[in-house]
C-alpha positions as CSV (number, residue, x, y, z in Angstrom):
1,X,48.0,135.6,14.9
2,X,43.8,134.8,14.7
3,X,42.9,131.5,15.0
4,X,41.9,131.2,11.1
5,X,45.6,131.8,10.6
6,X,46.2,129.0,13.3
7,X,44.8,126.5,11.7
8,X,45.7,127.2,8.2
9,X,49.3,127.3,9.7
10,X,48.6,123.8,11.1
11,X,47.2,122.5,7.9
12,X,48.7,123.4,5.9
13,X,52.3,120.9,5.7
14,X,50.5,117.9,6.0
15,X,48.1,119.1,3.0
16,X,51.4,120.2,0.9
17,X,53.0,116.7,1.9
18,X,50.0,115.0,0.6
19,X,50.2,117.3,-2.5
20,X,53.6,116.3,-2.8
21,X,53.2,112.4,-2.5
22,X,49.6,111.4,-3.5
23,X,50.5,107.7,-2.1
24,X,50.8,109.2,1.7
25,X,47.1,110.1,1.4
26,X,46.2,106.4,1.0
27,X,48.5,105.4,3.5
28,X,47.1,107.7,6.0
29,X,43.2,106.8,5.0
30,X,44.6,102.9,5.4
31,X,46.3,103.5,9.1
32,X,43.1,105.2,10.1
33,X,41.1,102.3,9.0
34,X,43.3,99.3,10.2
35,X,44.0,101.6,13.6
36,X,39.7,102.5,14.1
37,X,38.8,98.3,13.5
38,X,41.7,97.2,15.5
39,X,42.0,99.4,17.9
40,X,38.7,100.9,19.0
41,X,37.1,97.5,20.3
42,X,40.7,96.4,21.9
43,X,40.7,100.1,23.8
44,X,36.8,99.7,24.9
45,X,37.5,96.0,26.0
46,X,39.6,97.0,28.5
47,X,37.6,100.3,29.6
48,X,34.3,97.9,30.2
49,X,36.8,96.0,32.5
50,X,37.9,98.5,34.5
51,X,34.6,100.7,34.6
52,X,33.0,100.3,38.2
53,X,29.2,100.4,36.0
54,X,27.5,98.9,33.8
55,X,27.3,99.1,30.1
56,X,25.9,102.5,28.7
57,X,26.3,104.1,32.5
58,X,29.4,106.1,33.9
59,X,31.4,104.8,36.2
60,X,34.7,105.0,37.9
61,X,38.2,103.5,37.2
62,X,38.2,99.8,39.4
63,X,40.0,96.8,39.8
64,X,36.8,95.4,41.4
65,X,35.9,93.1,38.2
66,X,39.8,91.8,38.4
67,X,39.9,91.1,41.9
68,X,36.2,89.1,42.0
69,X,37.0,87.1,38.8
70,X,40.5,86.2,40.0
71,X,39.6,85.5,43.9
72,X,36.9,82.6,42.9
73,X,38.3,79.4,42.6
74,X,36.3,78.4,39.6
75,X,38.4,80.9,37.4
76,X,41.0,78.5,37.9
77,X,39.4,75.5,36.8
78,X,38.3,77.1,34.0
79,X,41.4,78.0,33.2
80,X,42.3,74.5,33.5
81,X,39.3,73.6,31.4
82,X,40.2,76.0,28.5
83,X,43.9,74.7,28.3
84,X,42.9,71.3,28.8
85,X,40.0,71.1,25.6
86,X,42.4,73.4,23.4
87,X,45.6,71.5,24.0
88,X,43.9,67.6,23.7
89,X,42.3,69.0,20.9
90,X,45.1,70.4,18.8
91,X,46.9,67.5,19.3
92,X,44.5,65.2,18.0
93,X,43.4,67.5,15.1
94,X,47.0,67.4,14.2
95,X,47.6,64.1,14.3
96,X,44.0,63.0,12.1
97,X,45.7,65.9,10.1
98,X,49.4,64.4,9.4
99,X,47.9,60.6,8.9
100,X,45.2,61.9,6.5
101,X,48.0,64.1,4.7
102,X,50.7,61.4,4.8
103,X,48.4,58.3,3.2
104,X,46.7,60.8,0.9
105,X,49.9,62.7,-0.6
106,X,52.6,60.3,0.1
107,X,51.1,57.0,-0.3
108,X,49.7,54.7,-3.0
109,X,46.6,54.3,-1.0
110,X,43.6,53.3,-3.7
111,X,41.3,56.6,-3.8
112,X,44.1,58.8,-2.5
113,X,43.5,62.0,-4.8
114,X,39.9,61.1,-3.7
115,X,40.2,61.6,-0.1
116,X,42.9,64.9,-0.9
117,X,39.8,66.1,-1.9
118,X,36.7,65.4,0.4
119,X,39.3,66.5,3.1
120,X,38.9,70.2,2.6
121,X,35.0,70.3,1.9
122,X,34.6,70.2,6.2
123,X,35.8,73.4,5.9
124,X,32.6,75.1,4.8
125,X,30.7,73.4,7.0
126,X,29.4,75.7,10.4
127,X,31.3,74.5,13.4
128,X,28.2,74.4,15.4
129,X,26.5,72.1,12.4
130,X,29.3,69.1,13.4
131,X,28.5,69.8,17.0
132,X,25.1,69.4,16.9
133,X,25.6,66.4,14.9
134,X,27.7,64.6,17.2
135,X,25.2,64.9,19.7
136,X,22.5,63.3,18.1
137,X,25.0,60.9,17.6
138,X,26.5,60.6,21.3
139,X,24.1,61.9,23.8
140,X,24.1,59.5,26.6
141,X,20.1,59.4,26.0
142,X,19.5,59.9,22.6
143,X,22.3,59.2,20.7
144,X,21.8,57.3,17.8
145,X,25.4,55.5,18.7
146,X,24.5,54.7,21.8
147,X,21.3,53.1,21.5
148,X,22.5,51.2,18.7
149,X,25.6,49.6,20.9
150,X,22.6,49.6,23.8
151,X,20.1,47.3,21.9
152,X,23.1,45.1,20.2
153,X,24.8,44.3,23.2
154,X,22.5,44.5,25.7
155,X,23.5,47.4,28.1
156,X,21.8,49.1,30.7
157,X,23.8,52.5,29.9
158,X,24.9,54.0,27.4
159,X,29.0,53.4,27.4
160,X,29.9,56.6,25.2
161,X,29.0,60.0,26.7
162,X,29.8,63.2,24.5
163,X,28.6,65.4,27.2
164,X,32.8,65.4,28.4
165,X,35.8,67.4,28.2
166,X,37.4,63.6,26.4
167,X,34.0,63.9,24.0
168,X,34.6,68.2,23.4
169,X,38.0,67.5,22.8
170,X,36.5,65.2,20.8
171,X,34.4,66.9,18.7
172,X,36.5,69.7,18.5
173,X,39.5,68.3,17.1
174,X,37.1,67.3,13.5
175,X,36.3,70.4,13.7
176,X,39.6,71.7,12.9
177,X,41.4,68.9,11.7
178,X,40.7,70.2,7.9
179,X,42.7,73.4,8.4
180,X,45.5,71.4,9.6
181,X,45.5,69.6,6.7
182,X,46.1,72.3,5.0
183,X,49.0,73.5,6.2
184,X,50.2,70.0,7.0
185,X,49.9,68.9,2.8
186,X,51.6,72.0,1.6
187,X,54.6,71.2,3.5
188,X,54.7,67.0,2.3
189,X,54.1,68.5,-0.9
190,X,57.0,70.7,-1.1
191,X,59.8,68.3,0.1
192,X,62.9,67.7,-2.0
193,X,62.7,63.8,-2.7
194,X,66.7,64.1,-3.0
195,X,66.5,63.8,1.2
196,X,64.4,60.7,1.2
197,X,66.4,58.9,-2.0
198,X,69.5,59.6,0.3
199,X,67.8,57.5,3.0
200,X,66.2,54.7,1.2
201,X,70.4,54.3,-0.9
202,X,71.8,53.8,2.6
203,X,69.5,51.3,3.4
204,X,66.8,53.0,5.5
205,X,63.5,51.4,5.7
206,X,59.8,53.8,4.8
207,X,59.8,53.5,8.6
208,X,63.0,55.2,9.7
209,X,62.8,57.3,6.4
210,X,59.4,59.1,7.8
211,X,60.7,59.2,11.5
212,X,64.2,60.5,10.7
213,X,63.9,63.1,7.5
214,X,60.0,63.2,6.6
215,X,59.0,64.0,10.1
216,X,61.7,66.3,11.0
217,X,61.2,68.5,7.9
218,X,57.6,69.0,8.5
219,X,57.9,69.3,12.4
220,X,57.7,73.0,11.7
221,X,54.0,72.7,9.4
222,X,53.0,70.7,12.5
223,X,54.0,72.9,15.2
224,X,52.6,75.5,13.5
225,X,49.3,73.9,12.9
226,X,48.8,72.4,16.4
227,X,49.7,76.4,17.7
228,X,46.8,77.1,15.3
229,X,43.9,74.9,16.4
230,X,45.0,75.6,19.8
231,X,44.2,79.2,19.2
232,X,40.6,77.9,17.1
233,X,40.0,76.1,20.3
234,X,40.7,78.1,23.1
235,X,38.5,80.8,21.5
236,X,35.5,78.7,20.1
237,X,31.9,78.8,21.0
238,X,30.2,76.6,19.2
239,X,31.3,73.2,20.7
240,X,31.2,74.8,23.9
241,X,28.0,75.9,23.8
242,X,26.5,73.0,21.9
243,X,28.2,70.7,24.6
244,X,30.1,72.2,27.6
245,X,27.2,73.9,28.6
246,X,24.9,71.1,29.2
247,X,27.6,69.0,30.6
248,X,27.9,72.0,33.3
249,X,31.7,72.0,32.4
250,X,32.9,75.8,32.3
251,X,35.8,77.4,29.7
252,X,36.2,80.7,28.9
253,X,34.0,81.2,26.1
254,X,30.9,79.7,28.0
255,X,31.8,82.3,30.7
256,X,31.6,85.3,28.5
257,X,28.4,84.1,27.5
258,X,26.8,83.2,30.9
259,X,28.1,86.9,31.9
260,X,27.0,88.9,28.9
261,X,23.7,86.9,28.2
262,X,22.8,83.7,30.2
263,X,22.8,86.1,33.8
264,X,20.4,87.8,35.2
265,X,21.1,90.5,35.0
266,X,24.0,90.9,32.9
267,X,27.2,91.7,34.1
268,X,28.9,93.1,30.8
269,X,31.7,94.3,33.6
270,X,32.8,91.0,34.3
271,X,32.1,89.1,30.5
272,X,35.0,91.6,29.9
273,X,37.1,90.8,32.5
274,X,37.3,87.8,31.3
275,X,37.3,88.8,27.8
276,X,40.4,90.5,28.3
277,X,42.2,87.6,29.5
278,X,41.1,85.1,26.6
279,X,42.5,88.1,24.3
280,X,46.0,88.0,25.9
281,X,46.1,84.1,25.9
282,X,45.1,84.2,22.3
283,X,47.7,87.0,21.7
284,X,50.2,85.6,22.8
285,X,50.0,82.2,21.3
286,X,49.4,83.9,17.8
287,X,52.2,85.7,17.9
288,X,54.0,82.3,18.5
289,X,52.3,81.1,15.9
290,X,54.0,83.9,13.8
291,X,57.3,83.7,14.9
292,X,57.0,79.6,13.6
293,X,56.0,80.4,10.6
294,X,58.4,83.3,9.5
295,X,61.3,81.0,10.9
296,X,60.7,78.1,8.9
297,X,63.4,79.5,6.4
298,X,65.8,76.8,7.9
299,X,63.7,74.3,7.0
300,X,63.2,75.1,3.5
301,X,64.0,72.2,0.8
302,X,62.7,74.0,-2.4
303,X,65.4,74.8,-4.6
304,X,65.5,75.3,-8.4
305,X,65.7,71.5,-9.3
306,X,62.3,69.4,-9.9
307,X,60.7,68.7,-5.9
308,X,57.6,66.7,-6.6
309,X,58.2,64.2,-3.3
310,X,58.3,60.2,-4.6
311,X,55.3,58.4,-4.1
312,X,56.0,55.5,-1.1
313,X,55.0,52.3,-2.5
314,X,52.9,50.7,1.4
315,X,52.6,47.2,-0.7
316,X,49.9,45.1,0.7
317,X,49.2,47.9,4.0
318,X,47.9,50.2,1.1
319,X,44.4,49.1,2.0
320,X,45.0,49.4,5.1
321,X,45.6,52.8,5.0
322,X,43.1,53.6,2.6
323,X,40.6,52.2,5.5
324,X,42.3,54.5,8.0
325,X,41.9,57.5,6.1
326,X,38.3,56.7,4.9
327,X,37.8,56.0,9.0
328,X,39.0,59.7,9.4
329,X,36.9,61.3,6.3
330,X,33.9,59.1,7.3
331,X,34.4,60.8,11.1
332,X,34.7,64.1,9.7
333,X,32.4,64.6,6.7
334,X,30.3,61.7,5.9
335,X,29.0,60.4,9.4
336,X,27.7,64.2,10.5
337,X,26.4,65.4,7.3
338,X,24.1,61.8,7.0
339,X,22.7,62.7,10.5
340,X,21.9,65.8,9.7
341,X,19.8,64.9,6.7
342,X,18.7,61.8,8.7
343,X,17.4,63.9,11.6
344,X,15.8,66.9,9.1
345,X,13.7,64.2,7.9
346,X,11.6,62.5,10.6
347,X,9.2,63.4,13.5
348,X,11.8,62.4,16.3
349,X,15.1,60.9,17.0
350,X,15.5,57.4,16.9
351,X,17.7,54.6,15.5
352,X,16.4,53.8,12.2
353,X,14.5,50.9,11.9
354,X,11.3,49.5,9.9
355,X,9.4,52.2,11.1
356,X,11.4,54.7,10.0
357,X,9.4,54.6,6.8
358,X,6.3,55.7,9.1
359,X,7.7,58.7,10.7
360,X,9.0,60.2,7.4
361,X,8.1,64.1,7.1
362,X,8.8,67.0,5.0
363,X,6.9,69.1,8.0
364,X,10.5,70.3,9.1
365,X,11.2,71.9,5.7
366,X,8.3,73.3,5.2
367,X,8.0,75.3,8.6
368,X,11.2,76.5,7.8
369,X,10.8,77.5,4.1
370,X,7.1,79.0,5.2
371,X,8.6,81.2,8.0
372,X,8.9,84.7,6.4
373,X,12.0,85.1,9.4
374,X,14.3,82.5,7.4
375,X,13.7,84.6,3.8
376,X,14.6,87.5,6.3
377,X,17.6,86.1,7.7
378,X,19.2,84.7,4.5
379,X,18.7,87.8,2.2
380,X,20.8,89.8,5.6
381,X,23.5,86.9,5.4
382,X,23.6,87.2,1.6
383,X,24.1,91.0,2.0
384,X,26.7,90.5,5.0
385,X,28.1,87.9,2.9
386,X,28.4,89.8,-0.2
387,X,28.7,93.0,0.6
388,X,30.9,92.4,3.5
389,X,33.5,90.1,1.4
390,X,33.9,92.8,-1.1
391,X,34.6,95.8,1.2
392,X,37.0,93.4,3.4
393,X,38.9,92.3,0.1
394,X,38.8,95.8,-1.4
395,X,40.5,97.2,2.0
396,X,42.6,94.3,2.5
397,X,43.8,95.1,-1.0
398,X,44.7,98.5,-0.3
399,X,46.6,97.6,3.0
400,X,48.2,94.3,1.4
401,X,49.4,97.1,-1.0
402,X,50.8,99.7,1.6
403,X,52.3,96.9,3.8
404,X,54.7,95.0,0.8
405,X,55.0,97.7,-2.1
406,X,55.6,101.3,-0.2
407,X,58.5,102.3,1.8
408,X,56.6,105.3,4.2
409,X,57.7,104.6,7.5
410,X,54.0,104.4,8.6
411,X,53.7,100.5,7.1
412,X,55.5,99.0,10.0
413,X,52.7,100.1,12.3
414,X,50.0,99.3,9.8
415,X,51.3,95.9,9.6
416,X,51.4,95.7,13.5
417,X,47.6,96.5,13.7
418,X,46.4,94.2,11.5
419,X,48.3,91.7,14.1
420,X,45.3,92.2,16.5
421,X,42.3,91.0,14.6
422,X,44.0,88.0,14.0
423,X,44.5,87.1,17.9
424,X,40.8,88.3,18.8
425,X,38.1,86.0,19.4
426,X,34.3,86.3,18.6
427,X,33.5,86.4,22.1
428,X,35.7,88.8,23.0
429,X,35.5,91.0,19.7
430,X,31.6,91.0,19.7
431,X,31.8,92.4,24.1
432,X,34.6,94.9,23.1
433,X,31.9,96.1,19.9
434,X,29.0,96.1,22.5
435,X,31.0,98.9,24.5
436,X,32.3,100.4,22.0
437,X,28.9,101.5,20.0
438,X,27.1,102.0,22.9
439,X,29.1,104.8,24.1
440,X,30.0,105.8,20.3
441,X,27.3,108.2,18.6
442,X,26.5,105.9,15.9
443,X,23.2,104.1,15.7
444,X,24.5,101.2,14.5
445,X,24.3,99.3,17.9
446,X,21.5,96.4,17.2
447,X,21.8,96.9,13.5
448,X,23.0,94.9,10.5
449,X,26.1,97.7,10.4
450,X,27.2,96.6,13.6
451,X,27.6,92.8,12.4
452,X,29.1,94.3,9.6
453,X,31.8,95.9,11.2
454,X,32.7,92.9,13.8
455,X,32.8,90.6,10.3
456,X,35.3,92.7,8.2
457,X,37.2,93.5,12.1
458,X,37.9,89.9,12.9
459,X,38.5,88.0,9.3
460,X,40.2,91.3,7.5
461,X,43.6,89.0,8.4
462,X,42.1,86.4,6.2
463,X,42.0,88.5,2.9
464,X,45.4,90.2,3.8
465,X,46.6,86.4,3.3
466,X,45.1,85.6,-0.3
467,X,46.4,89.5,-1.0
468,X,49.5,89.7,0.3
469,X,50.8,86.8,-1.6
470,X,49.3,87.9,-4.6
471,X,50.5,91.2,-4.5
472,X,54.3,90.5,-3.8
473,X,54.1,89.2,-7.2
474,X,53.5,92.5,-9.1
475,X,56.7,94.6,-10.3
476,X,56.1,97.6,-8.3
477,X,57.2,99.3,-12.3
478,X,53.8,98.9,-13.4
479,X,51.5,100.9,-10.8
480,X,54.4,103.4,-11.0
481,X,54.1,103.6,-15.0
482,X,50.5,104.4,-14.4
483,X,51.1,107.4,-12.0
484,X,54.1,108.9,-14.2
485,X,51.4,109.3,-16.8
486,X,49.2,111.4,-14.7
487,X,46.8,108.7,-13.2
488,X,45.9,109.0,-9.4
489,X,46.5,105.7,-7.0
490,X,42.3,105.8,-7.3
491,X,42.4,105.0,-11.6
492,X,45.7,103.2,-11.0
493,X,44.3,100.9,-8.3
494,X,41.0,100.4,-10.3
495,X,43.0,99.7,-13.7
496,X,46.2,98.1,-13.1
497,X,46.5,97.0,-9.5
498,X,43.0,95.5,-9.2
499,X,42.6,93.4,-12.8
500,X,46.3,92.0,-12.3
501,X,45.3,91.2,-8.1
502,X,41.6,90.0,-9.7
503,X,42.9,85.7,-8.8
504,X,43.7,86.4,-5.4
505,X,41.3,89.0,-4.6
506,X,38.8,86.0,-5.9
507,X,39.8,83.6,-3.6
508,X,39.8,85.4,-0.7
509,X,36.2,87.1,-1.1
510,X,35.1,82.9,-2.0
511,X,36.5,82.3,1.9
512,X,35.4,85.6,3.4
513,X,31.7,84.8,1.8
514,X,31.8,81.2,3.1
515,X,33.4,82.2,6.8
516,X,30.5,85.3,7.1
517,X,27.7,82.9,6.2
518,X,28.5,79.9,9.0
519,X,29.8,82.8,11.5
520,X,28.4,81.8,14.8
521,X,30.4,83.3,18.1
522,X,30.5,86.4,17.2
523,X,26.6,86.5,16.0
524,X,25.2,85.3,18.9
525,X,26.4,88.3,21.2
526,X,25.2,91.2,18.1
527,X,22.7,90.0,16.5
528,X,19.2,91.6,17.4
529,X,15.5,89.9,16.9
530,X,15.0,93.0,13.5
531,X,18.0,91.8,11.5
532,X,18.2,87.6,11.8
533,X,20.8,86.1,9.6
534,X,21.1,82.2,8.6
535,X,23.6,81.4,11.1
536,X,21.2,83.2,13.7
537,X,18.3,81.5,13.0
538,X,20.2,78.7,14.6
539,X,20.6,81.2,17.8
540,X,17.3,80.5,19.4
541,X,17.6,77.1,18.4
542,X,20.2,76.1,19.7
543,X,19.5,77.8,23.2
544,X,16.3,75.7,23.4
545,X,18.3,72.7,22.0
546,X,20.8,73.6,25.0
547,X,18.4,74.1,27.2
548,X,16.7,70.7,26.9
549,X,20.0,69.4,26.8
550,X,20.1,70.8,30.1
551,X,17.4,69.8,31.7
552,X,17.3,66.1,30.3
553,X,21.0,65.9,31.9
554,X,19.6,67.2,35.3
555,X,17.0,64.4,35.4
556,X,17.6,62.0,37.3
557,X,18.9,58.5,35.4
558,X,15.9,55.7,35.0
């Protein structure tokens, strides 16, 4: 037998399978997809670990990298670092998170639908916006906080210092305090009032009603959002870098970047080492975070009969927790985003005063809106945004599809991949991308592409959630009425699947467009001085910021 006949012999059942069942051909193209973007910077992570070189030269297999990150004692305190900021963090985000749920959904706190509402606007604000914020506001030189309680009381320093684990824990947990809300309301919202009616009839006070049936039945919403913000935390960069870095405190994130970027020169060997480890952590506690979630069955108190939870009637504290929650919303939202504005419009920081009127300027803005590299950068972050949303949502689609709707025995894995983007970090994502297209013949390494790719890689698990449910919906009759009259899945996704998905598949590219426009960690490891985005025009900025930062912290005190 020739080799012609070879290969047509080795062709030729997997062609007259796909012949056979049109719908394996898609599920095939999806594996390959989900397996290349999942895969391929997870398998390269690892080799950059273990390579004895560095990046873009051959090398040997070593444990060198391993044994030098895990034989200095500073790995260990940064180990503790990392645990210690996610952990105080996720705990507090939670708990701004329950009160600010609780008083706003349960209560009849004046302005309550009010505050339901400002709550989830933090969320399209850049993580590295807040942080920034909150230094201007804290810096134990600066801050506009501090010389305010300085100059009222009289002090000789400043008594709040964000430049702290206490103030990145801080900062962090208003970070993510609006996602937990999230997942915190949706569970107060879908309680059976039944269980809280039995309380109050056998003489329970609002008191022991929350402790005993309210907080029990949304332990699970809380578990799972504290699991959650620990995993945001442990893998963020921008508070980190905004303040960890000045404050010479080291977690793992500010070590992938002092490896990769900040040494001299780089060690790309050991950033991965470390990167590696972050993944596992990550891994590990997302697939906690999965287990709680698909488990909450035995907490479910949904059943066919009306569930809209009672409204608890504070009496005269109802103010008081109005003030509580506006406390929270004014820590979150209002505070940061008035500083920013603040600080955009004068020459220097300072507390405002009567000559505040003097050092007004629209200098700032028009720098900015002059410099031809800020029309650059947003038109790329417009086309990232757009562009990238649409092809995310368009393949999530597809794979939210294969994953609920077929039966091939192929989905299980498919499903299993699209585990690993939801576990990786920027940091660790953008250094497993970096070895993977510099060894890969595509010249796409210091592109726009490349951003492209680490975009769609890391928040693909975003759309599959605003598809997935969306799709479980659909009777699986009507894509199959389409095919029995001679459509392919191409016409039948295109005129049946995607008009009847159209709500979901909205929503999702809405917060895939918003995440790709404020993406920071991931950016600041890819992004190259020919294709600037928005968030990247922030890059140099706030390396000089930091680096002030720096050296004003190393000066000795006055």
């Amino acid at each position: 037998m020739n080799g012609t006949a070879v290969l047509t012999h080795v062709f030729e059942r997997p062609l007259r399978a796909f012949r056979q069942d049109p719908q394996l051909l898609v599920i095939t193209v999806v594996g390959v997809v989900i397996a290349y973007l999942s895969l391929s910077p997870t398998v390269m992570l690892f080799y950059g670990s273990f390579l004895s070189k560095p990046l873009g030269v051959p090398g040997d297999f070593t444990l060198a990298h391993y044994i030098s990150a895990y034989t200095d004692p500073l790995t260990y305190q940064l180990l503790f670092n990392s645990f210690v900021f996610a952990t105080g963090s996720s705990i507090l985000a939670t708990f701004l998170a329950a009160t600010l749920a609780w008083i706003s959904i349960r209560t009849n706190a004046p302005f309550r639908k009010f505050f339901e509402l400002i709550a989830i606007v933090p969320n399209i604000f850049p993580p590295v916006m807040l942080a920034v914020s909150w230094t201007v506001l804290l810096s134990p030189r600066t801050g506009l906080i501090n010389r305010l309680l300085m100059n009222a009381f009289d002090l000789g320093t400043a008594p709040l210092n964000i430049y702290s684990l206490g103030g990145m824990i801080f900062v962090e947990a208003l970070i993510t305090t609006p996602l937990a809300f999230l997942i915190v309301s949706a569970s107060l919202y879908s309680m059976d009032p039944a269980l809280e009616e039995s309380a109050r009839v056998a003489g329970s006070s609002n008191f022991q009603v929350a402790w005993r049936i309210t907080f029990p039945i949304v332990r699970p919403a809380l578990l799972a959002s504290a699991m959650l913000n620990f995993v945001r935390a442990i893998e963020s960069f921008e508070t980190p870098a905004i303040i960890a870095l000045p404050a010479r405190i080291e977690v793992f994130t500010t070590k992938i970047y002092r490896e990769a970027i900040g040494a001299f020169p780089p060690n790309q060997n050991l950033a991965a080492t470390y990167a590696v480890s972050l993944l596992l952590i990550t891994m590990v506690f997302v697939y906690f975070y999965r287990r709680l979630t698909f488990r909450t069955e035995r907490y479910v108190t949904v059943t066919g009969r009306g569930y809209r939870p009672n409204i608890i009637d504070l009496g005269k504290w109802r103010y008081a927790a109005s003030a509580a929650a506006g406390l929270i919303l004014l820590l979150i939202v209002v505070l940061p985003f008035i500083i920013l504005v603040y600080v955009s419009f004068i020459t220097y920081v300072h507390v405002p005063s009567a000559k505040t009127w003097e050092l007004l300027t629209l200098d700032n803005y028009r720098s900015n809106l002059t410099d031809s590299r800020t029309f650059r950068a947003l038109q790329n972050s417009l086309l990232l945004a757009v562009g990238g949303a649409t092809l995310c949502m368009l393949i999530a689609s597809v794979t939210a599809w294969v994953t609920t709707k077929t039966k091939t025995a192929g989905r299980g894995v498919i499903e299993a991949l699209t585990f690993i983007p939801w576990a990786f970090p920027g940091t660790a994502l953008a250094i497993g991308l970096l070895w993977t297209y510099v060894y890969m013949p595509l010249p796409i390494y210091g592109t726009l592409w490349i951003l492209l790719i680490a975009y769609i890689t890391r928040f693909l698990p975003y759309g599959l959630r605003a598809m997935t449910s969306t799709v479980v919906q659909i009777h699986g009759d009507l894509p199959e009425a389409s095919m029995v009259c001679g459509a392919g899945f191409a016409a039948t996704f295109r005129r049946v699947l995607l008009p009847l998905l159209r709500p979901g598949f909205i929503a999702g590219w809405i917060i895939l467009a918003t995440i790709y426009l404020r993406e920071f960690s991931t950016s600041i490891f890819l992004y190259s001085p020919g294709s600037p985005l928005v968030p990247n025009r922030w890059v140099p900025c706030c390396i000089t910021f930091m680096s002030m930062v720096i050296s004003v912290r190393c000066a000795p005190w006055p």
